[in-house]
N, C-alpha and C positions, 0 to 999 in steps of 0.2 A: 524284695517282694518274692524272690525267687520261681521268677515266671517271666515267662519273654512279651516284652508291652511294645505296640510298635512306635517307635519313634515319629521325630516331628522334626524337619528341616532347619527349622526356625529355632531348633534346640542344637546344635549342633558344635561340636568341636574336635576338632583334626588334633589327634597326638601321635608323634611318632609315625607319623606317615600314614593315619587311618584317618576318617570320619566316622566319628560316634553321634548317633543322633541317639535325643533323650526327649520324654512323653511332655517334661517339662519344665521350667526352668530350676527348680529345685535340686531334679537329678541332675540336669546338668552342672550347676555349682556343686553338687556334692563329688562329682566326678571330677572339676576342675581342681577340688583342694588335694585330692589324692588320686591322681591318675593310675599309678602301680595297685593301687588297691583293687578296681574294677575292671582295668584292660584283661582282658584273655589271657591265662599262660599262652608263651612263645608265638606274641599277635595275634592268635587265632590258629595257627597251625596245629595239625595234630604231633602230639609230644609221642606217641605209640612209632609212628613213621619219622620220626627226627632220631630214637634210640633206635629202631629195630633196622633201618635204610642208611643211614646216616643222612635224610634227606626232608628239608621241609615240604610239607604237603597242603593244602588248605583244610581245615577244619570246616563243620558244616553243625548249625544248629541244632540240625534235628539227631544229631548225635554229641550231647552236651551232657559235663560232668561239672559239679560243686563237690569240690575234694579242698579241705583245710580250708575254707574262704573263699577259696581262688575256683574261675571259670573255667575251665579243661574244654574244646572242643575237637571233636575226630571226625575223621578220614571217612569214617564208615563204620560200622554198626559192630565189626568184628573188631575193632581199632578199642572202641568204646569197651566191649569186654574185656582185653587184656588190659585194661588201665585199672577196671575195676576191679582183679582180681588181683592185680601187683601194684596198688596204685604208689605205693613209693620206689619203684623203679622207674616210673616216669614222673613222678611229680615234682623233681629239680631239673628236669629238663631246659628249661630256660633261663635255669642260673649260672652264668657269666663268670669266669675265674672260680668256681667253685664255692661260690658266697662269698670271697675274699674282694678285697679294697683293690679296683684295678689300680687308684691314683696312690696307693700307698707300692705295689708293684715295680709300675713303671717308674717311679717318682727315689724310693729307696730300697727297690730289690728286695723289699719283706710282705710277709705274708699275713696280714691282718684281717680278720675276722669283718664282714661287714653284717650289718642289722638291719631285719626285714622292713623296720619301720623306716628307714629311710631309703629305699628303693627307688632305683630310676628305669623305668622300660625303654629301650635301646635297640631300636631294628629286630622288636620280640623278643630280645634278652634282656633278663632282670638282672641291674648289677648294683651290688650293694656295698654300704661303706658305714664306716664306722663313726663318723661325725658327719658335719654341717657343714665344715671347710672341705674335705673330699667329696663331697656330692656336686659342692658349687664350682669346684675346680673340674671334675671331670662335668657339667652341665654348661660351662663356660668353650669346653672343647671335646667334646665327642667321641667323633673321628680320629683326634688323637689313641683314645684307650679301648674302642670297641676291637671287638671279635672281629678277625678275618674269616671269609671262608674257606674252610678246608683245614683251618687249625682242630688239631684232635679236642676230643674231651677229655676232662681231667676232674678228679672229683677233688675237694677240699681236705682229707686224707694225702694224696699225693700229690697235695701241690706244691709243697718245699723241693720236691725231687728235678724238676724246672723251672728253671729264672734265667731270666734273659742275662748274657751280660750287659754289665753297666756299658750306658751308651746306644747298646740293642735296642731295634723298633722292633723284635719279637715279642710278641702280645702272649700272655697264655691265653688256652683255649675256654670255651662255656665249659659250665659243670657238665656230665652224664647223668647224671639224676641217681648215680648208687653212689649209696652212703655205706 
């Protein structure tokens, strides 16, 4: 509808450590089938203050962007301009290994390509994979393959240049949002 409608309690569902309330039960199922489709880039945080600080910040409504699909909210009103004016410097901000397969990573030390349509939202990072068995295997264990903080970012370009070795719980880090 692309307008803010205010929720109903009684609609309700926690993903990823949030509470989404919806108008009604409709949006609600619609939200349950594809959660990564409607959560906020990087939970709600602003993506401007995650590139430009290295730091997340909370987003806020009344400074909200629809950029590709996806919900973008900022820090603040100046936040919201620099996004609109580079919005593809921030708009992978919340992708995880750089769009690559954390369970193809950790699992054989390679670098594989994952796809937006099967995205998982992860503590605000989007991390994607390339089938159905990597989704359910890193969905089966989490915590195993998420982002730590304070690991750098790395864009999909130079992510072959780091790999853990074999055996390593070094994780690589989220995307940077430059391509």
């Amino acid at each position: 509808m692309r307008k803010w409608v205010k929720g109903d309690p009684a609609h309700s569902v926690v993903y990823d450590g949030r509470t989404y309330l919806f108008a009604n039960a409709q949006g609600k199922q619609m939200f349950e089938a594809n959660p990564a489709k409607y959560v906020p880039a990087l939970g709600g945080d602003c993506v401007v203050a995650l590139v430009k600080m290295g730091k997340r910040v909370p987003g806020n409504i009344r400074h909200a962007s629809l950029h590709d699909g996806r919900l973008f909210l900022f820090s603040n009103a100046d936040a919201l301009k620099m996004f609109q004016a580079e919005p593809a410097k921030y708009a992978d901000a919340d992708l995880a290994y750089g769009g690559n397969c954390v369970v193809c990573q950790v699992g054989m030390q390679r670098d594989v390509a994952g796809k937006a349509e099967l995205a998982v939202v992860h503590k605000g990072l989007r991390y994607l994979f390339p089938g159905a068995e990597q989704r359910n295997e890193f969905l089966a264990n989490p915590t195993k393959y998420e982002v730590r903080p304070g690991d750098a970012p790395r864009s999909r370009a130079g992510s072959a240049s780091r790999q853990p070795a074999r055996g390593s719980s070094s994780r690589p880090p989220a995307g940077s949002g430059s391509r």
